[in-house]
ZAKOL-46943 format. One record per residue (C-alpha): residue number from 0; residue in three letters; x, y, z. Coordinates in nm, 4 decimals. Example, Ala and Ser with C-alpha at 12.3 -4.5 7.8 and 13.67 -1.06 7.14 Angstrom:
REM residues 2
SITE resi resn        X        Y        Z
SITE    0  ALA   1.2300  -0.4500   0.7800
SITE    1  SER   1.3670  -0.1060   0.7140
***
This chain:
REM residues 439
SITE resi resn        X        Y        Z
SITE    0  UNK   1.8679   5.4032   1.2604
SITE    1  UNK   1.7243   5.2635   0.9422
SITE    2  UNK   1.6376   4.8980   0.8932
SITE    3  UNK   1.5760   4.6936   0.6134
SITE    4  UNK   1.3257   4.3915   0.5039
SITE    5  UNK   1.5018   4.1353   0.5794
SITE    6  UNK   1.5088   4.2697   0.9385
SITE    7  UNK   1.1621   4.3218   0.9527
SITE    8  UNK   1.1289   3.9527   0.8870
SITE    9  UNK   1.4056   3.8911   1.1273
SITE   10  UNK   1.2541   4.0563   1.4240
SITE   11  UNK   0.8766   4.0285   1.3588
SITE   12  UNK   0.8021   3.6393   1.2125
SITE   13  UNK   0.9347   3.3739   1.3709
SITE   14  UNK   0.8231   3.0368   1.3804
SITE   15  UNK   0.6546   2.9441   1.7473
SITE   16  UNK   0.4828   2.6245   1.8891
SITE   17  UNK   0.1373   2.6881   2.0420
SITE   18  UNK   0.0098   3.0101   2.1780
SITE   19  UNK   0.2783   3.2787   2.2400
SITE   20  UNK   0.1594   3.3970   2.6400
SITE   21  UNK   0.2034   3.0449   2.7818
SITE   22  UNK   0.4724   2.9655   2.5367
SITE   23  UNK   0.6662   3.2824   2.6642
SITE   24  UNK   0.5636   3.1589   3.0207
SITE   25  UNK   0.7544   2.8166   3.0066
SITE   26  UNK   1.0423   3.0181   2.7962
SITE   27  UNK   1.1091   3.2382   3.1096
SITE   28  UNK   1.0744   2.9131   3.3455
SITE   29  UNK   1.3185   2.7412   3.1222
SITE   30  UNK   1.5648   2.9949   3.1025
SITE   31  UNK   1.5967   3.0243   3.4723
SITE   32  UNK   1.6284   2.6615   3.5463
SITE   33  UNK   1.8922   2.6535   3.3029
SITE   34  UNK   2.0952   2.7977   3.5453
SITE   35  UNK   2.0630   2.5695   3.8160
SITE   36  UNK   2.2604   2.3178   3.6171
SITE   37  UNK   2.0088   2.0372   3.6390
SITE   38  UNK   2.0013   2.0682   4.0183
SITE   39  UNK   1.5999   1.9265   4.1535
SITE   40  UNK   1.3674   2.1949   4.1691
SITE   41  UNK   1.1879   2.2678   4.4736
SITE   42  UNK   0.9457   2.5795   4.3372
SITE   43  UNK   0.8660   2.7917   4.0840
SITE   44  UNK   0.6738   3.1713   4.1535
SITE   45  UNK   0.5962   3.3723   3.8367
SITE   46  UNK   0.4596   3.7254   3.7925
SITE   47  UNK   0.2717   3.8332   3.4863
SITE   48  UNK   0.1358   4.1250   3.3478
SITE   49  UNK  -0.2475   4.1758   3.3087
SITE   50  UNK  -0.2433   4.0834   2.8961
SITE   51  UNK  -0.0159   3.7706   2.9552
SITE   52  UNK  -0.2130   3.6455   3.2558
SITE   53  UNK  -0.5367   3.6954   2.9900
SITE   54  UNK  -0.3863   3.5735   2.6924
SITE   55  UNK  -0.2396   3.2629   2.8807
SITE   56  UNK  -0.5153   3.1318   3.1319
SITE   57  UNK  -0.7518   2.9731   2.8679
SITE   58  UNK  -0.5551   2.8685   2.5781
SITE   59  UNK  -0.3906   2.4849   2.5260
SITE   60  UNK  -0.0660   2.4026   2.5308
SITE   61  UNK   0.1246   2.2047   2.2561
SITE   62  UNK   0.2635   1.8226   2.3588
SITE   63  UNK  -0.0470   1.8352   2.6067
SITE   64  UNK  -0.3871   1.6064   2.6263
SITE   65  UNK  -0.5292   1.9314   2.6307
SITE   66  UNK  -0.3948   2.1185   2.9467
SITE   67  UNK  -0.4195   2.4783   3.0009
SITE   68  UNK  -0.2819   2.6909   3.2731
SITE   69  UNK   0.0205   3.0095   3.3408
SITE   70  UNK   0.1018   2.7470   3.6154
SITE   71  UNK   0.1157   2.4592   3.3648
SITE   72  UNK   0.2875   2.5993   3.1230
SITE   73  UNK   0.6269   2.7608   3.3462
SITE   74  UNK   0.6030   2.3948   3.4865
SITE   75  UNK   0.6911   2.2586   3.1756
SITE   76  UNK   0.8966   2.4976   3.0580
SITE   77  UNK   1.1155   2.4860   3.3982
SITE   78  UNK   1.1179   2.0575   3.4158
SITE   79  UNK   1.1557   1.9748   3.0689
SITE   80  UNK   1.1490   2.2931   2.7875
SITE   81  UNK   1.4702   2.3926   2.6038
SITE   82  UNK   1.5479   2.7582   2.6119
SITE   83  UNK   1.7428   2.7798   2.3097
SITE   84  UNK   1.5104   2.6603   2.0654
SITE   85  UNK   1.3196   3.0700   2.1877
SITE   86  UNK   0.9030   3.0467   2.1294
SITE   87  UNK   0.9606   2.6828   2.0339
SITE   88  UNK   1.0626   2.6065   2.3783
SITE   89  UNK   0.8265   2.3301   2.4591
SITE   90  UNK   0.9241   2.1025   2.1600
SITE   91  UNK   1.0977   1.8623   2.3031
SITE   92  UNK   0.8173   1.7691   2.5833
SITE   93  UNK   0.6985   1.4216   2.5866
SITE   94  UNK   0.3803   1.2495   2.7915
SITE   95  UNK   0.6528   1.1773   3.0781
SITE   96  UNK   0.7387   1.5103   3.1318
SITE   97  UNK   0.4037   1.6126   3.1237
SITE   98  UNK   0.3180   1.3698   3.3886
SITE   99  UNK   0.5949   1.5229   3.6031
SITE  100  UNK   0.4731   1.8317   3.5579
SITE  101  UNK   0.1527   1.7483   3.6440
SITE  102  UNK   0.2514   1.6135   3.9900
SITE  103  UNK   0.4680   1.9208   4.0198
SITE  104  UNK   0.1660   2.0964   4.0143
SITE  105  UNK  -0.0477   1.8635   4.2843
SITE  106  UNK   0.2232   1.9300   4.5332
SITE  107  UNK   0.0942   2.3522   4.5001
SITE  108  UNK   0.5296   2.4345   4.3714
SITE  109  UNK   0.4128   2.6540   4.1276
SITE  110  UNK   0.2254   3.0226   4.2231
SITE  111  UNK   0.1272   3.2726   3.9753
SITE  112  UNK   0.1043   3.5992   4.0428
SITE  113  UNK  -0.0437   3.8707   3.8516
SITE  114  UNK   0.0943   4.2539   3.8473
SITE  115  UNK  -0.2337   4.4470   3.7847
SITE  116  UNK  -0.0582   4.7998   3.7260
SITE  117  UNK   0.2015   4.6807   3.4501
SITE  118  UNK   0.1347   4.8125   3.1262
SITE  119  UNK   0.3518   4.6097   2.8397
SITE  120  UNK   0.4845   4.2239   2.8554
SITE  121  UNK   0.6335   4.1602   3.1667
SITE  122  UNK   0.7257   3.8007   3.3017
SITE  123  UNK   0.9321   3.7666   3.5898
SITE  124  UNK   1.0284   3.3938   3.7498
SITE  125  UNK   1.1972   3.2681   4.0143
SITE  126  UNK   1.3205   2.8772   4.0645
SITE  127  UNK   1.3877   2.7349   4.3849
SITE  128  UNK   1.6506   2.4723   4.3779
SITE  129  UNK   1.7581   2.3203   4.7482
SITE  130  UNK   2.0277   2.5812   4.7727
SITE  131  UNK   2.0074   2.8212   4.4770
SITE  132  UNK   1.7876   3.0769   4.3524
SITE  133  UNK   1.7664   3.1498   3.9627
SITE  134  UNK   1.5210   3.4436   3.8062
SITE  135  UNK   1.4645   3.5371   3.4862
SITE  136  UNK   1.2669   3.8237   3.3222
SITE  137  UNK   1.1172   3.8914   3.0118
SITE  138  UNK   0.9741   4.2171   2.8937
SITE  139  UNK   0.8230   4.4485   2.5719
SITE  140  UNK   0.8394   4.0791   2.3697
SITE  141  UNK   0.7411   3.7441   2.3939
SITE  142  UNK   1.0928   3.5931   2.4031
SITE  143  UNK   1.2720   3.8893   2.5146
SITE  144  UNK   1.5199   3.7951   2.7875
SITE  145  UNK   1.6615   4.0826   2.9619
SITE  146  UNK   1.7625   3.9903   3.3004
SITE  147  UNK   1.9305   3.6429   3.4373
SITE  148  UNK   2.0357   3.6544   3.7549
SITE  149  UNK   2.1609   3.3607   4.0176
SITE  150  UNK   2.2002   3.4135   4.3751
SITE  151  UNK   2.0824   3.7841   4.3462
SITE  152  UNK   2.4383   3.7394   4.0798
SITE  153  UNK   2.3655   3.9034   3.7336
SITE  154  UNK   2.4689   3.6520   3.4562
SITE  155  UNK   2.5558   3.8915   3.1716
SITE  156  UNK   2.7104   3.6161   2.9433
SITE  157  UNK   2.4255   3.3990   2.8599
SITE  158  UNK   2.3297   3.3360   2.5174
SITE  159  UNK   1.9736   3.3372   2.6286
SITE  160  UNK   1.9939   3.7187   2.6555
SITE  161  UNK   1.8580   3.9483   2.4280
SITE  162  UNK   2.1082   4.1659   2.2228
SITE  163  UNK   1.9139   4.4819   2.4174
SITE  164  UNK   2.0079   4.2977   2.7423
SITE  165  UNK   2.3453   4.3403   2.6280
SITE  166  UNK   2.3159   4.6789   2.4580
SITE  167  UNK   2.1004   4.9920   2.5634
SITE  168  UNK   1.8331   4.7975   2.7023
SITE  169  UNK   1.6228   4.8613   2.4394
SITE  170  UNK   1.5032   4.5277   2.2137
SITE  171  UNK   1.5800   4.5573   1.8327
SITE  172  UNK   1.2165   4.5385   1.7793
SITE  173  UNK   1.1647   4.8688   2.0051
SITE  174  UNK   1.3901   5.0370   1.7807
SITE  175  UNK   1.2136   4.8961   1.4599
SITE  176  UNK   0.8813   4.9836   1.6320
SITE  177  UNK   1.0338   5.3704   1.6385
SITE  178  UNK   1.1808   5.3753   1.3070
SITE  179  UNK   0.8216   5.2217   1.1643
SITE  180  UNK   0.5846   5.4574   1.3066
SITE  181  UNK   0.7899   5.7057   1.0355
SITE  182  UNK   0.7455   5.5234   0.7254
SITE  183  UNK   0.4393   5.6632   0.4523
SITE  184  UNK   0.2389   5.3769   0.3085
SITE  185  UNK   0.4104   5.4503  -0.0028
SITE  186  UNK   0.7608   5.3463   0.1645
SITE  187  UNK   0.5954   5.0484   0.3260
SITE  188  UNK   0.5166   4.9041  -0.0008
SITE  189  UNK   0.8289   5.0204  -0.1745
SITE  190  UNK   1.0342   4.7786   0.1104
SITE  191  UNK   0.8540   4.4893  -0.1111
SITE  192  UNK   1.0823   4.5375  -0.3883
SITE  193  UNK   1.3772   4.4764  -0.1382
SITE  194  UNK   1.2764   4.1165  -0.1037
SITE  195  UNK   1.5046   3.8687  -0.2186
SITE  196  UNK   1.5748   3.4905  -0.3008
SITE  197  UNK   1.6116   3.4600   0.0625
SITE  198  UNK   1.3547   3.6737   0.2095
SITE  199  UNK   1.1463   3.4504  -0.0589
SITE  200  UNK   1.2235   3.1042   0.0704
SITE  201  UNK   1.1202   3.1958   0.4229
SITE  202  UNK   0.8053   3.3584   0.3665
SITE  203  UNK   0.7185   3.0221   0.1624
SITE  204  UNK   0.8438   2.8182   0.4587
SITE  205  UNK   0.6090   3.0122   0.6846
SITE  206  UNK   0.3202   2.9424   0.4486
SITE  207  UNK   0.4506   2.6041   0.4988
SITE  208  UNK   0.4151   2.6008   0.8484
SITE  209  UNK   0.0854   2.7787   0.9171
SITE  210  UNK  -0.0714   2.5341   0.6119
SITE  211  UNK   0.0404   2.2258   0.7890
SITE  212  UNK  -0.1916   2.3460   1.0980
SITE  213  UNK  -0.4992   2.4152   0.8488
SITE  214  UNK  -0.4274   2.1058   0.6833
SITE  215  UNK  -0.4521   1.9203   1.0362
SITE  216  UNK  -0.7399   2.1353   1.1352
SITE  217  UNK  -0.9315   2.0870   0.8555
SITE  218  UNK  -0.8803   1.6754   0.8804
SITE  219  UNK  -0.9144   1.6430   1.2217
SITE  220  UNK  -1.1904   1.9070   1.3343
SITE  221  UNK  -0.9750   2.0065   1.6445
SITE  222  UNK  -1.0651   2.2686   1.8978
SITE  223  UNK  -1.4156   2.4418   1.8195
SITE  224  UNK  -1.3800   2.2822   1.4610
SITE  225  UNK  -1.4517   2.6040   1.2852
SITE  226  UNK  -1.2547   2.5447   0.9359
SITE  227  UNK  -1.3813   2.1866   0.9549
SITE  228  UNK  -1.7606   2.3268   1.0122
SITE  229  UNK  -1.7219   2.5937   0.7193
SITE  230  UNK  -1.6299   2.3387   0.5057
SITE  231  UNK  -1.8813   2.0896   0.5302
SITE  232  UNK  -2.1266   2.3702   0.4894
SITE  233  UNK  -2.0002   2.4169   0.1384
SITE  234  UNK  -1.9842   2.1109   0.0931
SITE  235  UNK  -2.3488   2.0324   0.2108
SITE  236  UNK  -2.3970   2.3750  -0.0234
SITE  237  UNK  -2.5433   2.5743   0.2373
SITE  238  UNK  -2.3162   2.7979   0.1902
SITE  239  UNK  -2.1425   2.9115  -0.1436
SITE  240  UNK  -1.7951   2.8242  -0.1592
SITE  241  UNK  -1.5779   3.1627  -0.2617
SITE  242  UNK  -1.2696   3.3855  -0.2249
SITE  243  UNK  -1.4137   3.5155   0.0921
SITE  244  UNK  -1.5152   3.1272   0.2485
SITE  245  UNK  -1.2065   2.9721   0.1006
SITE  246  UNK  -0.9462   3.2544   0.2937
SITE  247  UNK  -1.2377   3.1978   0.6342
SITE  248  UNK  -1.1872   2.8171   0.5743
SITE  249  UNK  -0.7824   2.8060   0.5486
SITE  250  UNK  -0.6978   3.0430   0.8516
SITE  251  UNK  -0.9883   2.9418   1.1247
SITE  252  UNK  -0.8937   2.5748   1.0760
SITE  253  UNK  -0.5223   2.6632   1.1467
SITE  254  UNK  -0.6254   2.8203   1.4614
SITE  255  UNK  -0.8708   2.5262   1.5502
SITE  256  UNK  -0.5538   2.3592   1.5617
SITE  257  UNK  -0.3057   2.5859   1.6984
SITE  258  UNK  -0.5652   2.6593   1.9834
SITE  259  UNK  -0.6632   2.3295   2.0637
SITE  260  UNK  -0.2690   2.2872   2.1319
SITE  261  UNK  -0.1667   2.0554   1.8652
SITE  262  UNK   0.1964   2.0208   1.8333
SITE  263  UNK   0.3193   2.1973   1.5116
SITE  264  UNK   0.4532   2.5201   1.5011
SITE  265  UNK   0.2714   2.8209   1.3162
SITE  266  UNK   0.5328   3.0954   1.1538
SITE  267  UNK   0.4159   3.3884   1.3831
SITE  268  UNK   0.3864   3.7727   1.2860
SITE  269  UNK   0.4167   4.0408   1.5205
SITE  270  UNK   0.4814   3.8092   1.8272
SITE  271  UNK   0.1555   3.6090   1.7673
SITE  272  UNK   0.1012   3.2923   1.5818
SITE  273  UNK  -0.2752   3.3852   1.5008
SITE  274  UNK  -0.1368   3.7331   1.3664
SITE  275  UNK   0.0856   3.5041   1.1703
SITE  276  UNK  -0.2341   3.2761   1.0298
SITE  277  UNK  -0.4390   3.5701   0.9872
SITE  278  UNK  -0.1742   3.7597   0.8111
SITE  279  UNK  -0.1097   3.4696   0.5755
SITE  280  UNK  -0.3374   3.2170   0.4766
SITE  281  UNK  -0.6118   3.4304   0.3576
SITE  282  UNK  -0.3590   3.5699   0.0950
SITE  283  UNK  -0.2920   3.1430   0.0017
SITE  284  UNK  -0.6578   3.1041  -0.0594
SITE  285  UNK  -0.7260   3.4046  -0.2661
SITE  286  UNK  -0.4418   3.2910  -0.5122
SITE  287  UNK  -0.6411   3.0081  -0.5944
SITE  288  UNK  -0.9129   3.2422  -0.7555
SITE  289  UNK  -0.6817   3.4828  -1.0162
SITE  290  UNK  -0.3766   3.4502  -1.2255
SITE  291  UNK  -0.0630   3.5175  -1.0293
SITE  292  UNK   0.2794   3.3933  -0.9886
SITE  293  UNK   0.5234   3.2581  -0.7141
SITE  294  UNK   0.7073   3.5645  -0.6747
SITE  295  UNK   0.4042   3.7825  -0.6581
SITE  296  UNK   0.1990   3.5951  -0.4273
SITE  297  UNK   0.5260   3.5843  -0.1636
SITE  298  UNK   0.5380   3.9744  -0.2110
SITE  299  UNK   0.1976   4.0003  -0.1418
SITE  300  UNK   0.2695   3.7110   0.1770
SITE  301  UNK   0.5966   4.0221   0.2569
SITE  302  UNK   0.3764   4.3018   0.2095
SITE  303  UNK   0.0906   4.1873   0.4615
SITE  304  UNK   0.3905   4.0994   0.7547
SITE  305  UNK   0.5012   4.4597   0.7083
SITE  306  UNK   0.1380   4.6117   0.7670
SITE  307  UNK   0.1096   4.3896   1.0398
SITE  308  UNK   0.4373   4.5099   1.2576
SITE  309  UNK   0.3479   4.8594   1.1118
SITE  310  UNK   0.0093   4.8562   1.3441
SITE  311  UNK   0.1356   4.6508   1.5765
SITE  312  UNK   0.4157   4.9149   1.6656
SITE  313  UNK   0.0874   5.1633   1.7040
SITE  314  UNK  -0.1387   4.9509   1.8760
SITE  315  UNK   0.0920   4.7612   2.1209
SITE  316  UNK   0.2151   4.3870   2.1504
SITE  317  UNK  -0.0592   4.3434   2.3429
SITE  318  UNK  -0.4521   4.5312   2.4213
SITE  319  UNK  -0.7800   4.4799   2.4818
SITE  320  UNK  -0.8233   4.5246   2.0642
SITE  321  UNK  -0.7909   4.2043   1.8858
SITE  322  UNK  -0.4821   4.2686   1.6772
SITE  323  UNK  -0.5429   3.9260   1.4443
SITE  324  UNK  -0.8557   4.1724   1.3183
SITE  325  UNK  -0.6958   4.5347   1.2785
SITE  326  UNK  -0.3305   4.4328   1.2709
SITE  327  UNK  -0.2976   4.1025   1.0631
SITE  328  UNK  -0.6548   4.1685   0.9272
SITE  329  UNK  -0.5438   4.5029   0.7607
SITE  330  UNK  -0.1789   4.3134   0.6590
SITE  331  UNK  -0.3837   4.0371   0.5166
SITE  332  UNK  -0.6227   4.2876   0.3349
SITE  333  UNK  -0.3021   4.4814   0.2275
SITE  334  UNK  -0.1672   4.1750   0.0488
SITE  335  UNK  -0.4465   4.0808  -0.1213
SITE  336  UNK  -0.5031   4.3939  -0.2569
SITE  337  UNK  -0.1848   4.3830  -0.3778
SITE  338  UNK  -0.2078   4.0225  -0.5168
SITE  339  UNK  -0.5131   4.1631  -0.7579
SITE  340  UNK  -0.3281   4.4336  -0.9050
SITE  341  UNK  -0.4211   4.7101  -0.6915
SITE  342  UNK  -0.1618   4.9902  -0.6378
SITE  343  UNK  -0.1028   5.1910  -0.3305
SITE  344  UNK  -0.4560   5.3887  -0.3517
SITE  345  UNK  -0.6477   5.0901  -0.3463
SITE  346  UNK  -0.4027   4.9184  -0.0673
SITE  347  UNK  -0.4659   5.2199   0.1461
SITE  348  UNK  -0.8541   5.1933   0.0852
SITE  349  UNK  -0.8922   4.8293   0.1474
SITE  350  UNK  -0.6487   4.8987   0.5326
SITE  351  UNK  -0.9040   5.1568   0.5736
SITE  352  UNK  -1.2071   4.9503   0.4889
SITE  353  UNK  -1.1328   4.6884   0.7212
SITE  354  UNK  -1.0519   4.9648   1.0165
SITE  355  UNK  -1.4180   5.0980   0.9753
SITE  356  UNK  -1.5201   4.7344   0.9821
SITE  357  UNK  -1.3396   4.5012   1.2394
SITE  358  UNK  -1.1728   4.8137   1.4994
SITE  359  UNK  -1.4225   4.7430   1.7869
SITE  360  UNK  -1.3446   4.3705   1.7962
SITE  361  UNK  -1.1568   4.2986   2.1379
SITE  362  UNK  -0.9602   4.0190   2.2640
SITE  363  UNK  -1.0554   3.8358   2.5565
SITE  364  UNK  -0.7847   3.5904   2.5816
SITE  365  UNK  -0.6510   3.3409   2.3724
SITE  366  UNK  -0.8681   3.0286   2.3239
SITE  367  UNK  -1.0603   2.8244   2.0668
SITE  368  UNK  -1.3012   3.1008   2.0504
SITE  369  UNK  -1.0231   3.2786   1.8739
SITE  370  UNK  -1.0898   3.0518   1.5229
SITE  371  UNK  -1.4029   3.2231   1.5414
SITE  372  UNK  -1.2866   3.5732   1.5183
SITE  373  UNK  -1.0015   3.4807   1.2614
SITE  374  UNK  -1.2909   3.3648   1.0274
SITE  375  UNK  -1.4341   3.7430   1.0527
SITE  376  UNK  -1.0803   3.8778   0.9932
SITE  377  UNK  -0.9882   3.6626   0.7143
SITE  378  UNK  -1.2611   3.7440   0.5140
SITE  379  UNK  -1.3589   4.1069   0.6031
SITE  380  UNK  -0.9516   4.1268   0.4640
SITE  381  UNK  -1.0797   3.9888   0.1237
SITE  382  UNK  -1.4167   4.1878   0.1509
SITE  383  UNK  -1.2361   4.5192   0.2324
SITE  384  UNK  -0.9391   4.4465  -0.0491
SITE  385  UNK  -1.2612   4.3250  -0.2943
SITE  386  UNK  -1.4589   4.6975  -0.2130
SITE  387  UNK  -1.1417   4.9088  -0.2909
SITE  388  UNK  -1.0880   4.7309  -0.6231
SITE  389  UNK  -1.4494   4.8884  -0.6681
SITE  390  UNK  -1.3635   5.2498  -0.5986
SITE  391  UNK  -1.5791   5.1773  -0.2292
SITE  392  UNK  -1.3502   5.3311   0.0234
SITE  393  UNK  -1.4677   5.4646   0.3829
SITE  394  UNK  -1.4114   5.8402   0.4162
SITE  395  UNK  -1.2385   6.0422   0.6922
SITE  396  UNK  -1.5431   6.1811   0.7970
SITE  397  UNK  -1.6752   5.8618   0.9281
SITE  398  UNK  -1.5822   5.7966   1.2782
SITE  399  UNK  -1.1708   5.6962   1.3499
SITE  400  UNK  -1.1179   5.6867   1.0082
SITE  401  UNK  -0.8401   5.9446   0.9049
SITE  402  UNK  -0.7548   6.1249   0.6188
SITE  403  UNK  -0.5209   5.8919   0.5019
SITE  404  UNK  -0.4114   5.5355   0.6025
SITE  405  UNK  -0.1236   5.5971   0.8340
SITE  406  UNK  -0.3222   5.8680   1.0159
SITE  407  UNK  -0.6147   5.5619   1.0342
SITE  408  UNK  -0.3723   5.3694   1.1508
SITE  409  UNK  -0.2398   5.6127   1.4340
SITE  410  UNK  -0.6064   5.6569   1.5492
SITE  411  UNK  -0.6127   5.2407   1.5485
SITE  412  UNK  -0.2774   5.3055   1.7913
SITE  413  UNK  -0.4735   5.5731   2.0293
SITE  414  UNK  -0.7925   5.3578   2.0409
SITE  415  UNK  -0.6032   5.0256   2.1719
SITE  416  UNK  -0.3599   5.2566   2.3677
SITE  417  UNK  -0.5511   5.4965   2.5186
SITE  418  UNK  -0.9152   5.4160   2.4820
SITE  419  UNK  -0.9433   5.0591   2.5664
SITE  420  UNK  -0.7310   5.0561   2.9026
SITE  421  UNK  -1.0536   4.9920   3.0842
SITE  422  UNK  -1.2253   4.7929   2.9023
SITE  423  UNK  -0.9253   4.5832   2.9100
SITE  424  UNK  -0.9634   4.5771   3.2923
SITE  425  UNK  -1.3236   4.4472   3.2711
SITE  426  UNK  -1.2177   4.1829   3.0410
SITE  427  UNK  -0.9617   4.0846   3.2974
SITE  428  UNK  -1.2106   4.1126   3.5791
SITE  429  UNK  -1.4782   3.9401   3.3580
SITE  430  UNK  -1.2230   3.6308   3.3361
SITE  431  UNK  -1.0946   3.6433   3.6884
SITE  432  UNK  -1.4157   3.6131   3.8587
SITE  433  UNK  -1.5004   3.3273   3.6378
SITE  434  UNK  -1.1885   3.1271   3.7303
SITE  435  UNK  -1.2372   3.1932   4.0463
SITE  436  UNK  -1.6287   3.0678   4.0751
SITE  437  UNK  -1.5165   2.7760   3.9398
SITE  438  UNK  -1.6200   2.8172   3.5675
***
């Protein structure tokens, strides 16, 4: 099967209100109160996989006063969250509903439970109505519906189902994933030049978006305040304001924002907002600094979403590897690269750059912490794109580094895949032990 552009941008960005775990969480909650018709709830009993339950424990949720919580969120999502409206499922939730879900949750009607042998996205719910029983499940994706059943009675003719549901059981993006993994670096590129007046519009719209969050992260200092703190550094002139401050700047305060829960949607990448931020806004910045126009800056914007699902279909959806650093990082660096002139040589040095530099950063959860580590990817992506405009390039004889960039790339795949399964166990345990002390 052979896709195009435009359905890379279909399947991998999307636009998506707060933090995708939780968000995906309430998504599955709302899709399986849909079918009870509006009838009262009684309970709600959800079942995550290991990276879900870690990505979603910590992490605000938008239309909040800061509330965090799997339970939370599928509370929400169940009472008042629209399942149509996909990873943007909790826009329509107002301080009343959040009160109600908040005394949903006092009454103990919500139970998470957490499926420590499940590799991949899995979220499974079940809502107890007075004399039905509705479950959903989502798996492989964020907002991937493939089962809807009521009264142990499959409902096949949802809209809410994914097309796979409906097809081979296989997700679109699982076949894009496949049909990725082939492509050269060379061909990745060359897909740039497929990009229309169409494809155009929405990769400005998703600047859009993810600006609106820096904008409100920078003004209002939200979360850990990162962008906010960066910023008055320069301005104090502690620091020197550059490319590589200005891209650190732009994308940390959009995740000070995004993490802190505030209620605007980011245009995601991969299944992740903070892919999407990371993947973006460093490219925005670094315009600023050369001569460039429109068209090329949204190619460059194109180029650095197709790096990003390109590693993403290596590494996983989710791992113990922080994919806003190797993933977005390395699409970010791409497209910067490509904004300064560079041609496929220097792309494929500056993705290789960043590898040697940012592969042994994990993730432990989404939370405001996370600004933090976008700083380090946004501008190691202009560092690394900077060094292979300079002839510096990492060789394959240095550690995971490969002899060329996809092979780099593969190894990225392995090391999240393969070499990281227990260290994303410890993180897990790490966590759990902490929520359970009390901390």
């Amino acid at each position: 099967m052979v896709f195009t552009v435009k359905d890379i941008l279909r399947l991998e960005v999307a636009p998506a209100l707060g933090c995708t775990e939780p968000v995906a969480i309430a998504l599955g909650a709302a899709a399986a109160a849909s079918l009870l018709q509006g009838q009262q709830i009684e309970s709600i009993e959800i079942w995550v996989d290991p990276n879900i339950y870690k990505n979603g424990v910590a992490v605000s949720i938008p239309g909040t006063p800061g509330l965090s919580g799997l339970d939370t969120a599928g509370a929400l999502g169940a009472l008042a969250g629209d399942p149509g409206l996909k990873l943007e499922v909790l826009e329509p939730i107002d301080d009343e509903d959040v009160a109600r879900a908040q005394a949903f949750l006092q009454e103990n009607r919500v139970k998470v439970n957490l499926i420590s042998d499940r590799k991949g996205i899995l979220i499974r719910t079940i809502i107890q109505s007075k004399d039905d029983t509705a479950e959903s499940v989502i798996q492989d994706l964020h907002d991937n519906i493939v089962s809807l059943t009521l009264n142990d009675s499959e409902v096949s003719d949802s809209p809410l189902l994914s097309a796979g549901a409906k097809d081979d059981g296989k997700s679109d993006v699982s076949k894009l994933e496949n049909w990725l993994q082939k492509l050269s670096l060379s061909e990745l590129l060359n897909l740039t030049e497929d990009l229309d007046s169409e494809d155009m519009e929405f990769l400005e719209q998703g600047v859009r978006f993810n600006l609106k969050l820096a904008e409100y992260g920078l003004k209002h200092g939200c979360g850990l305040g990162i962008g906010k703190t960066l910023d008055r550094l320069a301005r104090q002139r502690f620091i020197q304001r550059d490319m590589i401050l200005a891209a650190r700047i732009l994308t940390s305060a959009a995740s000070d924002a995004r993490m802190a829960g505030v209620k605007l949607p980011a245009m995601s990448s991969a299944g992740s907002g903070n892919h999407g931020l990371t993947a973006t806004l460093p490219i925005w910045a670094v315009k600023d600094f050369v001569d460039c126009d429109d068209t090329t800056i949204l190619e460059a914007v194109g180029l650095s979403h197709i790096l990003t699902a390109y590693i993403k279909a290596h590494t996983g959806r989710l791992s113990a590897v922080c994919g806003c650093s190797v993933a977005a990082g390395a699409g970010a660096s791409a497209g910067i690269t490509y904004l300064l002139g560079g041609d496929v040589q220097h792309i494929a040095g500056a993705i290789i750059n960043l590898a040697q530099d940012l592969a042994g950063v994990i993730c432990d959860g989404a939370k405001a912490g996370c600004s933090l580590k976008l700083a380090t990817a946004a501008g190691t992506a202009v560092q690394a794109a900077l060094f292979s405009l300079q002839g510096v390039q990492v060789q394959p004889t240095d550690g995971i580094i490969g002899i060329s960039p996809e092979k780099t790339m593969q190894n990225l795949g392995t090391l999240s895949t393969q070499g990281m399964i227990e260290t994303d166990r410890t993180i897990l345990q790490i966590m759990l032990e902490k929520q359970f002390s009390g901390v």
